[in-house]
C-alpha positions as a Markdown table, in Angstrom:
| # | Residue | x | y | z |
|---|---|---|---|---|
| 1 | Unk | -113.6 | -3.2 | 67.9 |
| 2 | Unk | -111.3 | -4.1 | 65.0 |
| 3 | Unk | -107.6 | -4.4 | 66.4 |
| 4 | Unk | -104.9 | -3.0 | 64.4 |
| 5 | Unk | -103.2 | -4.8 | 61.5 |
| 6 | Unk | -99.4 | -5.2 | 61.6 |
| 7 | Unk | -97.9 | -2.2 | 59.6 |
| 8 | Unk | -96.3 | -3.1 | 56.4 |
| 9 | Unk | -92.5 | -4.0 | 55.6 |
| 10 | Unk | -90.0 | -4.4 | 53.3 |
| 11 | Unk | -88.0 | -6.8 | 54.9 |
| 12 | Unk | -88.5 | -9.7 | 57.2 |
| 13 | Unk | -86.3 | -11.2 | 59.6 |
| 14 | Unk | -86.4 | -13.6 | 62.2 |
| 15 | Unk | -84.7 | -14.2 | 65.5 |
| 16 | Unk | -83.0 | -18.2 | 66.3 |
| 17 | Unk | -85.6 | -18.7 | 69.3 |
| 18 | Unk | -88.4 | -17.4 | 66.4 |
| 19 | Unk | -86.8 | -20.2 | 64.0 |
| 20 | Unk | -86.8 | -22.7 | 66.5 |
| 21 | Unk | -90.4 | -22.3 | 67.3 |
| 22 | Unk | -91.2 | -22.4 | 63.8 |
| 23 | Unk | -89.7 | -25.5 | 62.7 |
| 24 | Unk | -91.2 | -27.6 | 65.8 |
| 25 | Unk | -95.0 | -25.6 | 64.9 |
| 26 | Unk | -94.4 | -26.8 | 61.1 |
| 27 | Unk | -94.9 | -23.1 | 60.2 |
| 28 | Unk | -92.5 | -21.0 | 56.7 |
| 29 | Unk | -91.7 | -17.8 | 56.4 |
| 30 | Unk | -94.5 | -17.4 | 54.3 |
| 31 | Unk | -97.0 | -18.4 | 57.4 |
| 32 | Unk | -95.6 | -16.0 | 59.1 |
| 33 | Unk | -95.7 | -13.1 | 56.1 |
| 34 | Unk | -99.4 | -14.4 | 55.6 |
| 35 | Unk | -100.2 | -14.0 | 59.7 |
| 36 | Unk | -98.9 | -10.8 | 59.9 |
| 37 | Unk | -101.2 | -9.7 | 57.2 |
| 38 | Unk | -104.0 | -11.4 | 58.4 |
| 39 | Unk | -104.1 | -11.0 | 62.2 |
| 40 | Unk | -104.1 | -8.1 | 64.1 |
| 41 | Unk | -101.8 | -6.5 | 67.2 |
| 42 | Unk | -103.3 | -7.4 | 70.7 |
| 43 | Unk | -100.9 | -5.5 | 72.4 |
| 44 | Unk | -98.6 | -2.8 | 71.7 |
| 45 | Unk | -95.4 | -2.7 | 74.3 |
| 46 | Unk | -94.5 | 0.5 | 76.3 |
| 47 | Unk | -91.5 | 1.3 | 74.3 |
| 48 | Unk | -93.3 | 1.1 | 70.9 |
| 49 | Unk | -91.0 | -0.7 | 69.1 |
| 50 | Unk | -92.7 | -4.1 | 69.4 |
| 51 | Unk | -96.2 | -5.6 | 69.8 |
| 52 | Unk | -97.4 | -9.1 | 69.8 |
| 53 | Unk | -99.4 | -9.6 | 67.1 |
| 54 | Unk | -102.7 | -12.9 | 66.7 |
| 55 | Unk | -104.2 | -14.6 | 64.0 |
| 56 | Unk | -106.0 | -17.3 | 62.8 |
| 57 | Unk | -103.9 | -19.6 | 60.0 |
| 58 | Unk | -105.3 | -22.2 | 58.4 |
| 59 | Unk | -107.7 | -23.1 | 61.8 |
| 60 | Unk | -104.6 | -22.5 | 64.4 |
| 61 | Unk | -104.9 | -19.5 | 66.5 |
| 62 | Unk | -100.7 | -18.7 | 66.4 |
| 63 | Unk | -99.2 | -15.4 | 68.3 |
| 64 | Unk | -96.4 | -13.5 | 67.4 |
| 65 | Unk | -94.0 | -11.2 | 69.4 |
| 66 | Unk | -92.8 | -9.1 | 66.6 |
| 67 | Unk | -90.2 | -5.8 | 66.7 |
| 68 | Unk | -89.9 | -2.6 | 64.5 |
| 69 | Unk | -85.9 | -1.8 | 65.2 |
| 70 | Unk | -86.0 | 2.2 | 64.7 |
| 71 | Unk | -88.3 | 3.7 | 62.0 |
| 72 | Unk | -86.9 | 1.6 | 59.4 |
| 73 | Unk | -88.7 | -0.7 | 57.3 |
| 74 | Unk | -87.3 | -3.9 | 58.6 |
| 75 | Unk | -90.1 | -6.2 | 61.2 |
| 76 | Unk | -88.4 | -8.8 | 63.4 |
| 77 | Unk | -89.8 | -12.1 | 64.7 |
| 78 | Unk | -88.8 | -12.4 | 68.2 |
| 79 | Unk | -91.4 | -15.6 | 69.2 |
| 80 | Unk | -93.9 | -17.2 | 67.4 |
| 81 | Unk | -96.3 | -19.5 | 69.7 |
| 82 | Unk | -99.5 | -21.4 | 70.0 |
| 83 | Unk | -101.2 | -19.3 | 72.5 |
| 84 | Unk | -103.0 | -21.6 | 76.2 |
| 85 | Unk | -106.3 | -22.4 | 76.0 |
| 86 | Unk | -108.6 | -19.2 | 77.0 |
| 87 | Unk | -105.5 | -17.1 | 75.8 |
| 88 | Unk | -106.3 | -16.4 | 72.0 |
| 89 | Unk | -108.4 | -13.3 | 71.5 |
| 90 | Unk | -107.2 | -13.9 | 67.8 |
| 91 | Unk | -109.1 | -11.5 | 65.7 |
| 92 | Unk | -111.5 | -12.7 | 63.2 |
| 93 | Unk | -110.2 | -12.1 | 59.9 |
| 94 | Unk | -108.1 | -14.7 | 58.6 |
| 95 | Unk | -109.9 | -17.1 | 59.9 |
């Protein structure tokens, strides 16, 4: 089964934890842009506003925990992480 792909945005912003993460992974806003359109969502959360979201970027298996405040066309980083061995279940494409 093919999971979900992240929905697409106009504009992307990013949470200070979601920065932080970033900087010490080495990863741009533009790895980020490129995962979301390469992975797919693992898991949708209960209230629907936010899912977490795995993909394979240039041979690192990366997770983000990503939020769609209202029915706007804004996406949020919340987290971006390297995922514990056994934990990936990154979707193929992208890789």
């Amino acid at each position: 089964m093919t999971p979900d792909t992240f929905p697409p945005y106009r504009a992307l912003f990013f949470r200070r934890h979601a920065l932080r993460q970033m900087a010490r992974l080495h990863l741009t806003d533009n790895d980020i842009d490129e995962l979301l359109g390469r992975g797919g969502i693992l898991e949708q959360y209960p209230d629907g506003t936010g899912c977490l979201v795995a993909g394979t970027l240039r041979g690192r298996t990366l997770h983000a925990v990503m939020a769609r405040p209202g029915k706007g066309s804004e996406a949020v980083v919340i987290a971006v992480f390297e995922p514990a061995a056994g934990q990936e279940n990154a979707p193929e494409a992208g890789a």
